[in-house]
Rosetta silent file (secondary structure, phi, psi, omega in degrees, C-alpha in Angstrom):
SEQUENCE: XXXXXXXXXXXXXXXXXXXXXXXXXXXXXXXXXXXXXXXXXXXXXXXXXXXXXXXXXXXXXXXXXXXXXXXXXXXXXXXXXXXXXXXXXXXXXXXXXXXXXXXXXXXXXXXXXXXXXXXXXXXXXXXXXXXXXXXXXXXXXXXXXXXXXXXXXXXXXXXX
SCORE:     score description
SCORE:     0.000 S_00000001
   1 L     0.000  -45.868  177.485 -119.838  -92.989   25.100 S_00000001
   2 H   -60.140  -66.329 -175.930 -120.979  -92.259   28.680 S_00000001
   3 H   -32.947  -60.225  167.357 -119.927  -95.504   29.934 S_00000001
   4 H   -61.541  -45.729  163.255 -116.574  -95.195   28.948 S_00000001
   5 H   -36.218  -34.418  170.317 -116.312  -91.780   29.933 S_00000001
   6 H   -56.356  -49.769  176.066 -117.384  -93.285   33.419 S_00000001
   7 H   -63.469  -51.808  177.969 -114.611  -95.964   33.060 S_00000001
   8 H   -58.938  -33.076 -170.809 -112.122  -93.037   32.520 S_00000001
   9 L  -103.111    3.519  171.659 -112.995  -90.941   35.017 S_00000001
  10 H   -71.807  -39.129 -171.120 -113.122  -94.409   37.761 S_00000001
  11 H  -121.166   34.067  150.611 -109.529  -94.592   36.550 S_00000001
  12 H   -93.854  -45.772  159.959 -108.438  -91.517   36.803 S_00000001
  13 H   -42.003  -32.955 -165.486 -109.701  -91.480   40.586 S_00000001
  14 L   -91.257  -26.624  156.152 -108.353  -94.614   41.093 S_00000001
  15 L   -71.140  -57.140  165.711 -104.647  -93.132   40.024 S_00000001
  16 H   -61.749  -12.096  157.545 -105.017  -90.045   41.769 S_00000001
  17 H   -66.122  -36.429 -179.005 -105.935  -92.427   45.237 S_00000001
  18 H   -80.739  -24.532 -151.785 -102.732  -94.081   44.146 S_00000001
  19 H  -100.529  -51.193 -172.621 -100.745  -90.872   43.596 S_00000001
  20 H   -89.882  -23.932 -176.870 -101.858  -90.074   47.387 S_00000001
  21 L   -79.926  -36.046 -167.234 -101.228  -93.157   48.809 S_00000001
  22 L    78.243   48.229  167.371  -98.179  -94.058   46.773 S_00000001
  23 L  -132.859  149.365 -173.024  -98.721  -97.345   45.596 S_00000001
  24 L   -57.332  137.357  124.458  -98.355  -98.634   41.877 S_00000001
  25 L   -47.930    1.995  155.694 -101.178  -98.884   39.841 S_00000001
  26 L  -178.230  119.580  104.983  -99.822 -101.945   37.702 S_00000001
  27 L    92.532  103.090  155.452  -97.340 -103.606   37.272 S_00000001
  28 L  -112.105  110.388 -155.906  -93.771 -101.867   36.364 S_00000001
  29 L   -41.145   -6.448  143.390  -92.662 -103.275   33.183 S_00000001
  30 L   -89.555  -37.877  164.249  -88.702 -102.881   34.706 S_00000001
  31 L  -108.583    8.029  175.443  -89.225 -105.050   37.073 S_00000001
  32 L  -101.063   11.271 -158.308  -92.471 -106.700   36.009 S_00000001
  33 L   -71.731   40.783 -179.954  -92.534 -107.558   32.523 S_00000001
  34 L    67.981  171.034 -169.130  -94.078 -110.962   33.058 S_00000001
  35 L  -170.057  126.661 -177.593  -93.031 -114.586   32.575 S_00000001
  36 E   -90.027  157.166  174.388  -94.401 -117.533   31.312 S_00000001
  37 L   -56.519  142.371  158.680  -93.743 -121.044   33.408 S_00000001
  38 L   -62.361  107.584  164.452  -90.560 -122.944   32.088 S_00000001
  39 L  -157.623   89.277  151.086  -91.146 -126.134   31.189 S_00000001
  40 L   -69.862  -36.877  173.283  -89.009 -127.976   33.038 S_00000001
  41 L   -52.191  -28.658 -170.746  -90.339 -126.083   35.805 S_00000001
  42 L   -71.112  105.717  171.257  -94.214 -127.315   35.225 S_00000001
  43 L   -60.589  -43.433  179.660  -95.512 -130.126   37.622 S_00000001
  44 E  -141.247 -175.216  162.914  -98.360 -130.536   34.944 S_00000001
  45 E  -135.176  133.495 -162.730  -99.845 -129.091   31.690 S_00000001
  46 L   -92.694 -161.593 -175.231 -103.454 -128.101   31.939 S_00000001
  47 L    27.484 -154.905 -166.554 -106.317 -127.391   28.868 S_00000001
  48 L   -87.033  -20.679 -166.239 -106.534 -128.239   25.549 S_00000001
  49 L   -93.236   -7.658 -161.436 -103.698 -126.181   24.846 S_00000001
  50 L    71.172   22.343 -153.547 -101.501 -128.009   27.195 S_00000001
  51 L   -57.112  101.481  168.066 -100.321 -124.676   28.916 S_00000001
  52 E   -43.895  127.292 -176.451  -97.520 -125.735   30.945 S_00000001
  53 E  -119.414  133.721  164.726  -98.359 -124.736   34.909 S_00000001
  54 L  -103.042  149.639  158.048  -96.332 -124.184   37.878 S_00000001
  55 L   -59.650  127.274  178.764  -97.285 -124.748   41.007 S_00000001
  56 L   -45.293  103.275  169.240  -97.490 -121.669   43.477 S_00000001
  57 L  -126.557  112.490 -156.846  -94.597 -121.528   44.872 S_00000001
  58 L  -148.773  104.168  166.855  -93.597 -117.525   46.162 S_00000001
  59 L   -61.322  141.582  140.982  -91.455 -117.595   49.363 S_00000001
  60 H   -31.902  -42.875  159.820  -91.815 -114.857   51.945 S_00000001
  61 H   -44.261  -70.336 -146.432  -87.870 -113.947   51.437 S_00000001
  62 H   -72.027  -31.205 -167.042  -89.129 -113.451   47.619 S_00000001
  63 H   -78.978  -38.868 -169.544  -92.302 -111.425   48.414 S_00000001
  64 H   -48.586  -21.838 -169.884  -90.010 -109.238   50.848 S_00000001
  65 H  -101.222   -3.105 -168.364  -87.575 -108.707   48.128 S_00000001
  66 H   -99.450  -32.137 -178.388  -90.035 -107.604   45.362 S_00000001
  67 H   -63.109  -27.826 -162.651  -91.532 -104.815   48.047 S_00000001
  68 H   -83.653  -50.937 -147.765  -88.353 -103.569   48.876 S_00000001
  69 H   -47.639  -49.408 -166.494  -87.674 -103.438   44.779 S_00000001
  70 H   -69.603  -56.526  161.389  -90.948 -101.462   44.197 S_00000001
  71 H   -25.848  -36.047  179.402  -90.001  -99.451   47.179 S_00000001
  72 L   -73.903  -12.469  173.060  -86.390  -98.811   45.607 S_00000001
  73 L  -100.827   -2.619 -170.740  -88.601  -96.757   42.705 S_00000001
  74 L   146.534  -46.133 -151.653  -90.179  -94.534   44.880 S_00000001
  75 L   -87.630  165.177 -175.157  -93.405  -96.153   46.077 S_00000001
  76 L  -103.795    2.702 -162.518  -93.625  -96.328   49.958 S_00000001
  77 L   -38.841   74.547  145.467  -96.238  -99.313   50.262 S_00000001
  78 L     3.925  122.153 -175.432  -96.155  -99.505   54.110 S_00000001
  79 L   -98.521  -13.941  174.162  -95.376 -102.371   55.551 S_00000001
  80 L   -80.799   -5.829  160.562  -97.934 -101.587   58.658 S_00000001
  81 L  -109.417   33.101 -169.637 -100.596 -102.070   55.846 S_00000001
  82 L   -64.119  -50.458  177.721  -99.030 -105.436   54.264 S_00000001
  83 L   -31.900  -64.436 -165.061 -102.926 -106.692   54.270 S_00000001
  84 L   -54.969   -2.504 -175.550 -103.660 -104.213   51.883 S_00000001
  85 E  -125.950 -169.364  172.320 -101.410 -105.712   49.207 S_00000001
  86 E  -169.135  162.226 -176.635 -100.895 -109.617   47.798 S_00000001
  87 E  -110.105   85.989  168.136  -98.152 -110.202   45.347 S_00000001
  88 E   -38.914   93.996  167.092  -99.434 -110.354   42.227 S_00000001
  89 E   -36.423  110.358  178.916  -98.722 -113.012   38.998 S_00000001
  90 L   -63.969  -46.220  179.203  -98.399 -110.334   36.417 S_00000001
  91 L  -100.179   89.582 -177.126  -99.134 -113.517   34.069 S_00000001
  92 L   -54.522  161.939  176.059 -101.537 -115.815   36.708 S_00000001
  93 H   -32.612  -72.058 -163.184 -100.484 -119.270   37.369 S_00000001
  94 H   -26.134  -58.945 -172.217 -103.956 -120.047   35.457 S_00000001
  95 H  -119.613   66.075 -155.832 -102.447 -119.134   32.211 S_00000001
  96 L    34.998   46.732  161.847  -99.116 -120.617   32.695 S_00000001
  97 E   -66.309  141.573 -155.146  -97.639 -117.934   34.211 S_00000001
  98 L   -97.973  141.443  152.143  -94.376 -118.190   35.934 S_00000001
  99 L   -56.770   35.018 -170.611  -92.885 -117.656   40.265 S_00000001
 100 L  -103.195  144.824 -179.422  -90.054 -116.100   38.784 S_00000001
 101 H   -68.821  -15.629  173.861  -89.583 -112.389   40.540 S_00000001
 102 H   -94.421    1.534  152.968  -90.227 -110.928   36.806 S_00000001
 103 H   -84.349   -0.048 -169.441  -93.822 -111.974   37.021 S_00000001
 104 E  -106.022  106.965  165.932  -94.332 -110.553   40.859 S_00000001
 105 E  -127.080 -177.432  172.317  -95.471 -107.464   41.717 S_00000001
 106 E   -92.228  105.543 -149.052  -97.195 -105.716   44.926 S_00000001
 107 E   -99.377  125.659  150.681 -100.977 -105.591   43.818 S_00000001
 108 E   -29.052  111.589  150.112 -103.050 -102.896   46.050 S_00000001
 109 L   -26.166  -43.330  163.656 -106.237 -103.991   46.968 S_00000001
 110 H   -49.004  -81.315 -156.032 -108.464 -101.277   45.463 S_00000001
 111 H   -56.567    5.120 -173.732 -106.573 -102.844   42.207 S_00000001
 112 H  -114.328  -35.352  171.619 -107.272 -106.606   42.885 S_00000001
 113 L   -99.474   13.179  130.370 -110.704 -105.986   43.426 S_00000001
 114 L   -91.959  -20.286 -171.472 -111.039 -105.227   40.440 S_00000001
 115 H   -86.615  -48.791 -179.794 -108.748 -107.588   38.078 S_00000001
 116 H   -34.264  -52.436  175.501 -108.971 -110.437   40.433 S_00000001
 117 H   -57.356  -30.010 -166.053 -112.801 -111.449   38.987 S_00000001
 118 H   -81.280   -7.379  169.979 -111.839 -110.453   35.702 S_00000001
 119 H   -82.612  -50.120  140.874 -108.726 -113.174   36.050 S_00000001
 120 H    -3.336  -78.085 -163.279 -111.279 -115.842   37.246 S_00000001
 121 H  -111.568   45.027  168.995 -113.136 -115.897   34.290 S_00000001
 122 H  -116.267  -35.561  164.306 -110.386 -115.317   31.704 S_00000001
 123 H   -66.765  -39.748 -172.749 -109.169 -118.723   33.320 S_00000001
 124 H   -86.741  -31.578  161.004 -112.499 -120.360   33.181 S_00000001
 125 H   -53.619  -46.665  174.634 -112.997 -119.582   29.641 S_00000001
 126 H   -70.018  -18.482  164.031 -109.326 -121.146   28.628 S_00000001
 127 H   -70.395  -63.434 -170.417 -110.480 -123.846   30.540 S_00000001
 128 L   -65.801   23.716  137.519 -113.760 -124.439   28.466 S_00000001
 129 L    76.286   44.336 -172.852 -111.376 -123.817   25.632 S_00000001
 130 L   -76.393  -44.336 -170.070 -113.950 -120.632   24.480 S_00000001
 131 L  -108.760  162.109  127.203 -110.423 -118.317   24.485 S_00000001
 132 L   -82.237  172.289 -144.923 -106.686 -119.198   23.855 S_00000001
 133 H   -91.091  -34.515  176.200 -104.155 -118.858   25.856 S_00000001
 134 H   -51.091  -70.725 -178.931 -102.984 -116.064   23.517 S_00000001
 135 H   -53.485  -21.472 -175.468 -106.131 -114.151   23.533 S_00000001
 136 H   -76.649  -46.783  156.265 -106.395 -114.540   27.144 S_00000001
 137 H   -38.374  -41.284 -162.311 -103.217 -113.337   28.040 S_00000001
 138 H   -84.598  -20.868 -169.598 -103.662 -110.060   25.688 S_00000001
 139 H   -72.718  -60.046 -169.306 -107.457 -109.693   27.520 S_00000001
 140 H   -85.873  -29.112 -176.946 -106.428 -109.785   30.998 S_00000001
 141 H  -104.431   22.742  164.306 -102.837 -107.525   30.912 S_00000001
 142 H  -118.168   -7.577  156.344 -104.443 -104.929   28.868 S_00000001
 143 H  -105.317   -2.757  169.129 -106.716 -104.566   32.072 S_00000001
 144 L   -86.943   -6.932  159.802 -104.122 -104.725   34.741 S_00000001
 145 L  -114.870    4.109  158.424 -102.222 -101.945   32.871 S_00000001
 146 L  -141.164   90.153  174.492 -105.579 -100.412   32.180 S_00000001
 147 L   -26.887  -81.730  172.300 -108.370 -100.307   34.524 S_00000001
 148 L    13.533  -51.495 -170.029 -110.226  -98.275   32.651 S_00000001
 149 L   -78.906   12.801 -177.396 -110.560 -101.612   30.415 S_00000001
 150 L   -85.585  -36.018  166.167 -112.593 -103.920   33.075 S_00000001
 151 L   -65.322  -53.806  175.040 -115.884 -103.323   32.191 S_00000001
 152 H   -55.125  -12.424  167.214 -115.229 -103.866   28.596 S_00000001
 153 H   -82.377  -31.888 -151.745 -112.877 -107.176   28.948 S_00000001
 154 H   -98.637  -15.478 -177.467 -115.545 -108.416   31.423 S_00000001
 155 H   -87.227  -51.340  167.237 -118.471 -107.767   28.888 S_00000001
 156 H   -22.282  -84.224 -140.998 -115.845 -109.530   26.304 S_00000001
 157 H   -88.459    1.415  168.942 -115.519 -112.551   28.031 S_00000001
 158 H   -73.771  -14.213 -178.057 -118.639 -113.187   29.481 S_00000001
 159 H   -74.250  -31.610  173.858 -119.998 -112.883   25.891 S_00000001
 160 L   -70.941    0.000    0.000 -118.011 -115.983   25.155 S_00000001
């Protein structure tokens, strides 16, 4: 019970920080709702599952157009800070996620350093074929639209 209370009140801080700064906390589901690779689009297909994968491919014209999109809701993420963001795979590459502009968004840094590890080893478990691509998917985008959820996905998949 404390620990999650802990986790709750990390991501309540971590929204109100977001709130002052004005940058999304995840992903918004009009212009982000993810996208798996196409595939005709897939140069290979990786695991056991065969998860079709594209290669990264994310132009600078495309990340320029997804800031000014997010920007067009509201958020101001500064372009005199551009370091501070990377353009997120809503779905990563890892688990055949797509470069399509509905899978892109502009991820914060505070918010990468958390999801980024926990995307690591939700990929290295579908590689040792511990998870499915299914479970993996539902594991990692119920913590990028919920911090809150990081310790407990990260206790998850390390358990596997």
């Amino acid at each position: 019970m404390k620990i999650k209370l802990l986790a709750i009140l990390a991501f309540l801080a971590l929204a109100a920080q977001a709130l002052a700064a004005n940058y999304p906390i995840r992903a918004d589901r009009r212009l982000t709702p993810g996208k798996f690779c196409e595939p005709q689009l897939a140069t290979e297909y990786r695991y056991q599952e065969q998860i079709p994968y594209c290669e990264r491919d994310v132009t600078t014209e495309l990340k320029n157009e997804i800031f000014a999109a997010y920007r067009k809701l509201g958020y101001t993420l500064n372009s005199a800070n551009r370091s501070d963001y990377k353009i997120d795979h809503y779905i990563p590459l890892c688990l055949g996620g797509s470069n399509d502009r509905t899978n892109l968004w502009p991820q914060h840094v505070s918010i990468y350093n958390i999801t980024d590890s926990i995307e690591a080893l939700t990929c290295e478990k579908l590689q040792q074929n511990r998870i499915n691509r299914r479970d993996a998917v539902t594991v990692l985008l119920t913590v990028k639209n919920d911090l809150s959820k990081a310790k407990e996905a990260m206790k998850y998949l390390r358990s596997l």
